[in-house]
C-alpha positions as CSV (number, residue, x, y, z in Angstrom):
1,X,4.5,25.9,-6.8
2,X,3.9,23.7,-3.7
3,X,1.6,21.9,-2.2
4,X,-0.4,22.4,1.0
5,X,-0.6,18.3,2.3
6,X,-3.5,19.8,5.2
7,X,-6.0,21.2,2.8
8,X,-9.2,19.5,2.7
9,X,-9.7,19.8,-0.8
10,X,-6.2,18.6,-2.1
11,X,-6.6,15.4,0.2
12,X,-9.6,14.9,-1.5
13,X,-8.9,15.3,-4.5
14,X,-5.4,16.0,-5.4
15,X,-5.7,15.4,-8.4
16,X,-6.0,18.6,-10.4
17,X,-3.3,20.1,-8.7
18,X,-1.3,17.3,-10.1
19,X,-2.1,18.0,-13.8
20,X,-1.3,21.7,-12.6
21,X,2.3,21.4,-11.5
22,X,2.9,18.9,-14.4
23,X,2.4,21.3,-17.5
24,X,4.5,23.4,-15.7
25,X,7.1,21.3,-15.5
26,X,7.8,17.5,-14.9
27,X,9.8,18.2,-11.4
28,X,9.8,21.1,-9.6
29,X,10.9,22.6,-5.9
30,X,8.8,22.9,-3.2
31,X,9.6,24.8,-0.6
32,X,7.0,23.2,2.1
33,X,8.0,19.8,1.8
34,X,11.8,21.0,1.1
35,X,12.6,18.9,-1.5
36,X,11.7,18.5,-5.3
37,X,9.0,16.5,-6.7
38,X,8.2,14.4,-9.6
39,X,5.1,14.9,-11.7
40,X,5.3,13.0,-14.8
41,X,4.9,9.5,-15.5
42,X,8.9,9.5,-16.4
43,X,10.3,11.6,-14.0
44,X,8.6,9.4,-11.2
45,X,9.6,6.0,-12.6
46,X,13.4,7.5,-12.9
47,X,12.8,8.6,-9.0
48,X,12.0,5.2,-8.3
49,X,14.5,3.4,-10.7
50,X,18.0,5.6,-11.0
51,X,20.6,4.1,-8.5
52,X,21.9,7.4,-7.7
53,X,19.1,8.2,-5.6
54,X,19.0,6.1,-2.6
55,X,16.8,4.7,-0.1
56,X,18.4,6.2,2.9
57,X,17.0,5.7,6.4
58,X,17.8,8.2,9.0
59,X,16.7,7.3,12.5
60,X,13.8,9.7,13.8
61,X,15.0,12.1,16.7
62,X,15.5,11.4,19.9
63,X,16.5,8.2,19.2
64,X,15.7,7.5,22.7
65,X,11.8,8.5,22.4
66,X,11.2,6.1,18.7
67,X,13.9,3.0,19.9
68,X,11.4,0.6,18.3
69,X,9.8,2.8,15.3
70,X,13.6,3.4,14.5
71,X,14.0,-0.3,14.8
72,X,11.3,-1.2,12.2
73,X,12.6,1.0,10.0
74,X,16.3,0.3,10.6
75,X,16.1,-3.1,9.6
76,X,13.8,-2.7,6.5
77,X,14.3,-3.6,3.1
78,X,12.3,-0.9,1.9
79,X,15.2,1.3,3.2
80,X,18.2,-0.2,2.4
81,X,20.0,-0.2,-0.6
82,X,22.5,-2.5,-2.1
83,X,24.3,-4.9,-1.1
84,X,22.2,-4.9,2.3
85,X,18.9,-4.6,0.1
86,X,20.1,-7.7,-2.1
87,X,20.6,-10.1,0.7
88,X,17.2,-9.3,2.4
89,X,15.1,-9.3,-0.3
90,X,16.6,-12.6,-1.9
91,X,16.2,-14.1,1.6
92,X,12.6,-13.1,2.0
93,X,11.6,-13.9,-1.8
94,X,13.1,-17.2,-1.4
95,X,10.8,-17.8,1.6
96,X,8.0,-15.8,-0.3
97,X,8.4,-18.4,-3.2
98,X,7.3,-21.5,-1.3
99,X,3.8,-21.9,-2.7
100,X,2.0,-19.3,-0.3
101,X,0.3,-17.0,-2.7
102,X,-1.5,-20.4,-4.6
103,X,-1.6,-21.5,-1.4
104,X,-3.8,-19.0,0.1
105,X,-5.6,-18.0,-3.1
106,X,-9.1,-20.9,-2.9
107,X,-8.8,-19.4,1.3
108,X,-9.0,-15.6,-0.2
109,X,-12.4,-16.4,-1.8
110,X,-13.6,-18.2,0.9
111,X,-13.1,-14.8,3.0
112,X,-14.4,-12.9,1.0
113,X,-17.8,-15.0,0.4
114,X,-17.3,-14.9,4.4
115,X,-17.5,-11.3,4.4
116,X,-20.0,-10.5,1.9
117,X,-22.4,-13.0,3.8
118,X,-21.8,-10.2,6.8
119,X,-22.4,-7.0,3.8
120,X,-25.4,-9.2,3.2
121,X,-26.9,-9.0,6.5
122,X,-26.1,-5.7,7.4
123,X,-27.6,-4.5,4.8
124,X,-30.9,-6.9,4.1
125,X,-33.1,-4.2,5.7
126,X,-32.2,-1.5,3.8
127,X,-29.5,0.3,6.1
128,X,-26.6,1.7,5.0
129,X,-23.4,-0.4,5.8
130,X,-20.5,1.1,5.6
131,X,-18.2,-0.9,3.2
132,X,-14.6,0.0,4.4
133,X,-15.0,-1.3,8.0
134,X,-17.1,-4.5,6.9
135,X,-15.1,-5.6,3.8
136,X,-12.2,-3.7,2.6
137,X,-10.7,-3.7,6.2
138,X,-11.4,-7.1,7.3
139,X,-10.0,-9.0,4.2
140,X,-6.7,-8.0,3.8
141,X,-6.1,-8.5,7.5
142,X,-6.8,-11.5,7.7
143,X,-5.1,-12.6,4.5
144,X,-1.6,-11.0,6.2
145,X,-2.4,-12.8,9.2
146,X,-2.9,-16.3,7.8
147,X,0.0,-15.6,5.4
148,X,2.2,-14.9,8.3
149,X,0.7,-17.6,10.7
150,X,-0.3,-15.3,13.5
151,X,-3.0,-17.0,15.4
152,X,-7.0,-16.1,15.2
153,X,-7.3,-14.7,18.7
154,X,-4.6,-12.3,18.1
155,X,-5.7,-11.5,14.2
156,X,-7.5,-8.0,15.8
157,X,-4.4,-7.0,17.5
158,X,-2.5,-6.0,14.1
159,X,-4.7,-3.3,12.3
160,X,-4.6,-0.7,15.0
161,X,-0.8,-1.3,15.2
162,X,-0.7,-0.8,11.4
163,X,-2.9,2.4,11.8
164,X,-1.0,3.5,14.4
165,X,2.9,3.2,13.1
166,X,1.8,4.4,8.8
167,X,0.7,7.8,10.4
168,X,4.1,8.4,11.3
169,X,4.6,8.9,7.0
170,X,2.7,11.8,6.9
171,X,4.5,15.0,6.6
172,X,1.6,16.9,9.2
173,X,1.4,15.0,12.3
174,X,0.8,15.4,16.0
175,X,2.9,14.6,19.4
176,X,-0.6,11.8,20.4
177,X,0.1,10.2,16.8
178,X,4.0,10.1,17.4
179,X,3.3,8.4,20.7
180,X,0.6,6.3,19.8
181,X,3.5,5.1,16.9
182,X,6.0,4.2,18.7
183,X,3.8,2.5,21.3
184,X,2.3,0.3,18.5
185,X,5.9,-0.5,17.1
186,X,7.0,-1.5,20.5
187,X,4.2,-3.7,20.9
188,X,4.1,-5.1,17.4
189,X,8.0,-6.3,17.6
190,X,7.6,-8.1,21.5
191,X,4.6,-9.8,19.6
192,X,6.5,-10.8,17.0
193,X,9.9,-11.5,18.7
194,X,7.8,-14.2,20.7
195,X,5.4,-16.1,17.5
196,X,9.3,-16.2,15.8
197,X,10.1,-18.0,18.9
198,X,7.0,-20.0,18.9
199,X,7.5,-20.8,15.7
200,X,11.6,-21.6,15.5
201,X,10.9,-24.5,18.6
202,X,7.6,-25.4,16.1
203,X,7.4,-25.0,12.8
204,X,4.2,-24.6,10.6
205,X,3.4,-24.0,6.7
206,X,3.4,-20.3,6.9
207,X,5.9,-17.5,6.2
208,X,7.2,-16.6,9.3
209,X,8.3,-20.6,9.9
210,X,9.9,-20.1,6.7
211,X,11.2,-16.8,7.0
212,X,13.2,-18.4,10.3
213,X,14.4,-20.8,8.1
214,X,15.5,-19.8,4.9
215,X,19.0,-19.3,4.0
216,X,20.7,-17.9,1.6
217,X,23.8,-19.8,-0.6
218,X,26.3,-18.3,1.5
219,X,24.4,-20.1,5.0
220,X,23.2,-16.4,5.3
221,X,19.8,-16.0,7.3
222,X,17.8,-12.9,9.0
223,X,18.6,-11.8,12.1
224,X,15.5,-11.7,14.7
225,X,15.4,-7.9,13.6
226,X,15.4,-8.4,10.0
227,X,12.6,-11.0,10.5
228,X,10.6,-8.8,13.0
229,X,10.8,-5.8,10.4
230,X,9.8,-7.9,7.2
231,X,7.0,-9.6,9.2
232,X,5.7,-5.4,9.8
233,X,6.7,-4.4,6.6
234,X,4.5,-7.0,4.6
235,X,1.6,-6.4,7.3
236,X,1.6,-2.4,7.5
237,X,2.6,-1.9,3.2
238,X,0.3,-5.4,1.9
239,X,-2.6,-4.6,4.2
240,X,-2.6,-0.8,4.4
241,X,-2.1,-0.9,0.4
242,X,-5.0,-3.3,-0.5
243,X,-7.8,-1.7,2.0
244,X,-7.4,1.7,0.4
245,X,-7.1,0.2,-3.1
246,X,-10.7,-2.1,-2.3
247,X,-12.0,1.5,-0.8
248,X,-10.7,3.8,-3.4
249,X,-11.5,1.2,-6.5
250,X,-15.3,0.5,-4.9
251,X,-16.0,4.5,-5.0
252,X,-14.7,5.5,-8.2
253,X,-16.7,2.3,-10.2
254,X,-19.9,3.7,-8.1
255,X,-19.3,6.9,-9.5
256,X,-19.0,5.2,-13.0
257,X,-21.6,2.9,-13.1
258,X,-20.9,2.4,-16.8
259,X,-18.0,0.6,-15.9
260,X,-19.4,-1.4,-13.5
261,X,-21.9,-2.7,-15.5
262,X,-19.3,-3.7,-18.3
263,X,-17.0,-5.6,-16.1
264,X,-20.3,-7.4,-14.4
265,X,-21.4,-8.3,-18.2
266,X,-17.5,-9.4,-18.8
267,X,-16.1,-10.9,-15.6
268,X,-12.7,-11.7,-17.4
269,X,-11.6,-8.0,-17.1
270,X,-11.3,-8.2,-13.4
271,X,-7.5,-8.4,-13.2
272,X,-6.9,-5.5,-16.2
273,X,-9.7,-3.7,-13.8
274,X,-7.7,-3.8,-10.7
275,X,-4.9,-2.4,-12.4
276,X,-6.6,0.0,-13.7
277,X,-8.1,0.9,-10.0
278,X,-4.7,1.1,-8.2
279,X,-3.5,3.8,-11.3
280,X,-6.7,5.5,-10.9
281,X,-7.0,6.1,-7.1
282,X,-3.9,4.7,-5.8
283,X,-2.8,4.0,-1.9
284,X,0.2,5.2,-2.2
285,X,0.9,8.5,-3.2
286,X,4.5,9.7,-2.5
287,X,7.6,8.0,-2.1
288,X,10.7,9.9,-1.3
289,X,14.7,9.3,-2.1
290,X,17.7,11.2,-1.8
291,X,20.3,12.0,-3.8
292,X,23.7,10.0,-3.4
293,X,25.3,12.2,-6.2
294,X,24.1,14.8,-8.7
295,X,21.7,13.7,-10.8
296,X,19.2,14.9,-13.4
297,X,15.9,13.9,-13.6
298,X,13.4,15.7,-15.8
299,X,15.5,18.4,-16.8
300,X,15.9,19.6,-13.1
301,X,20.0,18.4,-11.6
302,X,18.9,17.1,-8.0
303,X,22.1,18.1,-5.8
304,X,23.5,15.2,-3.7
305,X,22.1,15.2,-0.4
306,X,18.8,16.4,-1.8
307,X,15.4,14.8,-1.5
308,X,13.7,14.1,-4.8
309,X,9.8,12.2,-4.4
310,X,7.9,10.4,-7.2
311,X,4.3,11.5,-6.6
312,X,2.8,8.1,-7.2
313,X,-0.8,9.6,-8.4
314,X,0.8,12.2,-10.6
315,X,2.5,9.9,-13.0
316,X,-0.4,7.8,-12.9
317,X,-2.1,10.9,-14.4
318,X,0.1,11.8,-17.0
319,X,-1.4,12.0,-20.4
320,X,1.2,11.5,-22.2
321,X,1.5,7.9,-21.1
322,X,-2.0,7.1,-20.6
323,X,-4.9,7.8,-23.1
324,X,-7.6,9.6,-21.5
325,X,-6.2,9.8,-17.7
326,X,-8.6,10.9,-15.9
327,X,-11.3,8.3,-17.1
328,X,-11.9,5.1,-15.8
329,X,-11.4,2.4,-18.1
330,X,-11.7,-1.2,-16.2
331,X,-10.7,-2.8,-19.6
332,X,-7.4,-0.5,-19.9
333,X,-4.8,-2.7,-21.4
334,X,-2.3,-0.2,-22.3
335,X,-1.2,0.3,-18.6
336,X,2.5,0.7,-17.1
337,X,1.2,2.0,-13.6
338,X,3.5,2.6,-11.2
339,X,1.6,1.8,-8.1
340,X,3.6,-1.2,-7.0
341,X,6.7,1.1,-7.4
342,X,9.6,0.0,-9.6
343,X,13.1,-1.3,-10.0
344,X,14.7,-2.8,-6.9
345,X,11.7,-1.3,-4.8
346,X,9.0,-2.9,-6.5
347,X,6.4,-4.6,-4.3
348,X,7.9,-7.6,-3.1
349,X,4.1,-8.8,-2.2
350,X,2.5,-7.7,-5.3
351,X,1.5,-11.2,-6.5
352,X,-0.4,-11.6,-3.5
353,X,-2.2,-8.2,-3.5
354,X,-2.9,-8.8,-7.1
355,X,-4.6,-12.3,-6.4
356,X,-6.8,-10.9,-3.1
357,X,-7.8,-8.1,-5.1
358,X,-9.1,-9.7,-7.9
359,X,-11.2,-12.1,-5.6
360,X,-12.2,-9.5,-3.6
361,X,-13.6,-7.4,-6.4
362,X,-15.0,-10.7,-7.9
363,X,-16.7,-11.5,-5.5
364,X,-18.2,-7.7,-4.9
365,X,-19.2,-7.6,-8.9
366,X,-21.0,-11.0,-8.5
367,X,-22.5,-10.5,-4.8
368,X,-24.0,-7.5,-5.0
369,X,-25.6,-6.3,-8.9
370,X,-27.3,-3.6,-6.8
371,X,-24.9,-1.8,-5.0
372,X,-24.6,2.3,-4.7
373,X,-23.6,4.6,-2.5
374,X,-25.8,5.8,0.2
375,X,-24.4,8.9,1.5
376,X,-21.1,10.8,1.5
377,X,-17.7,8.5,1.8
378,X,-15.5,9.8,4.3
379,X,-11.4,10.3,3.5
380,X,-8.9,9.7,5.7
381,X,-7.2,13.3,6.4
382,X,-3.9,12.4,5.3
383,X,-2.2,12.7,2.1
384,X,0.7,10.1,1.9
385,X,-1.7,6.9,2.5
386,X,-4.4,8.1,0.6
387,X,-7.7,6.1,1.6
388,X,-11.2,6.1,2.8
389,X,-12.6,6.2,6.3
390,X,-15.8,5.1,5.3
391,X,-17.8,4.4,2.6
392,X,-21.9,3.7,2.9
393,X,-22.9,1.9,0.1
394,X,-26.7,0.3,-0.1
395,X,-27.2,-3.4,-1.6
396,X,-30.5,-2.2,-3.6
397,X,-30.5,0.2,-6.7
């Protein structure tokens, strides 16, 4: 059984297929893709936690047409593996640790107040207003940018950058997207290469000052590269990550307005509610390793050299893990989602996406007692980054 990543109706909702391929098995082969995937809740988390399947970045060919995509990429935690891995990410979460997610959080809800002022207006006549571009986009951009210290007037250079380098995960792309990529990567490293600099000759309370700083016992430190690729890794996975999960979260509590109304009446089951958002609709839906050595993961020996992929949304799926899967339950308790990944992969910035979420769906709940959909969301086409285009929402039942 495979599946077919350019269907409308999968990208939509791929769910189903999902339940599908997992009774018949919880890993199986598919031939498309060329490489087996994980279905069940604990053949994904073993994908995602057995250190015989590795992280393993290969540079994308030429070399000469993707220098700075390869560069990104190259230098990223996310694909390195111990003891590279270890260094990095104990640099970065020593930096990370400095305060800046209590630091930002009273910030988060002013932004967000900030932006539903803006939903507010757009919407006081009646009009649709389309609730991706004026909220769920806007946010998490700015909370990057303030984490990192990039300056306001530059603050709407680093979405389309984003946009432009994540399309390069999809398995279907086009030559104008591989371009437009590596164009954005290029851009988005001299960028950065010169606020490091900025930032080195003056320091400020933000992570990039401390990311130049840090060291590690041993007087290790990041090269410019590392600190470059961490800076694009934290905006392009923490951003990306927290739009789709405001855009998917918003639409499936519209379509069960049940729930809505039960976290409005009870306003302390906004964090087990975001949870229970990211397992439901996640942003992420695939995340791919390869086998260092043999191993067996649900019954099925992966060959070394093989790929292997947790399917993210699959094994948030899987009944036999979570009661009810395919319900939304925003006071869900009993809820070892794997949407932040796991073991040495886990979300290095998932404190931080887990405070802006909960403020930003706080502040939604609280804002707006009337809101509904008012015509057809639109999905983004791909399948990897699984989000929403648009999504018109009205402010009066």
């Amino acid at each position: 059984m495979g599946l077919d990543l350019t269907d409308p109706r999968f990208v939509e909702d791929p769910y189903p297929a999902f339940a599908a391929a997992r009774a018949a098995g919880p890993v199986s082969w598919d031939e498309g893709l060329g490489m087996w995937l994980a279905y069940s809740h604990a053949a994904g988390n073993a994908v995602l936690r057995d250190r015989r399947l590795g992280r393993i970045w290969r540079d994308r060919e030429p070399a000469g047409t993707f220098g700075s995509f390869n560069l990104i990429h190259r230098n990223a935690m996310l694909e390195m593996e111990p003891p590279d891995h270890t260094r990095l990410r104990r640099l970065v979460a020593a930096a990370f640790g400095r305060g800046h997610v209590e630091r930002l959080r009273p910030w988060v809800t002013g932004v967000a107040d900030g932006l539903a002022d803006r939903v507010a207006d757009a919407g006081s006549d009646g009009s649709p207003v389309d609730l991706v571009s004026t909220y769920a986009e806007p946010l998490p951009v700015a909370v990057i940018a303030e984490l990192l210290g990039v300056p306001e007037v530059d603050r709407p250079l680093l979405r389309p950058w984003s946009n432009a380098i994540v399309r390069m995960y999809e398995y279907e792309r086009s030559g104008e997207a591989e371009a437009a990529a590596e164009q954005a990567a290029a851009d988005f490293v001299a960028y950065l290469r010169s606020l490091a600099d900025r930032r080195r000759r003056k320091p400020a309370e933000d992570l990039i000052s401390h990311l130049v700083s840090v060291r590690g016992e041993d007087g290790s430190r990041l090269s410019e590269d590392e600190l470059v690729t961490t800076c694009i890794l934290l905006l392009n996975a923490g951003h990306e990550a927290t739009v789709n999960v405001t855009g998917n979260g918003t639409l499936a509590l519209l379509r069960n307005p049940a729930e809505v109304a039960r976290l409005r009446d009870d306003l302390t089951l906004v964090p087990t509610a975001v949870e229970e958002l990211i397992r439901y609709d996640g942003p992420l839906q695939l995340f791919e390793r390869t086998a260092v050595e043999s191993v067996e993961i649900g019954g099925i020996v992966i060959g070394r050299g093989q790929k292997v992929a947790a399917l993210l949304g699959a094994a948030d799926r899987d009944p036999a893990v979570f009661a009810d899967p395919d319900r939304l339950d925003v006071g869900r308790t009993d809820n070892p989602h794997i949407g932040f990944g796991a073991g040495i992969h886990f979300c290095i910035g998932a404190p931080l996406a887990r405070m802006e979420l909960q403020a930003s769906l706080h502040t939604l709940v609280t804002r707006f007692p009337g809101l509904a959909l008012a015509g057809e969301p639109e999905r983004r086409p791909e399948f990897v980054i699984r989000g929403l285009r648009s999504l018109p929402v009205s402010l009066r039942a």
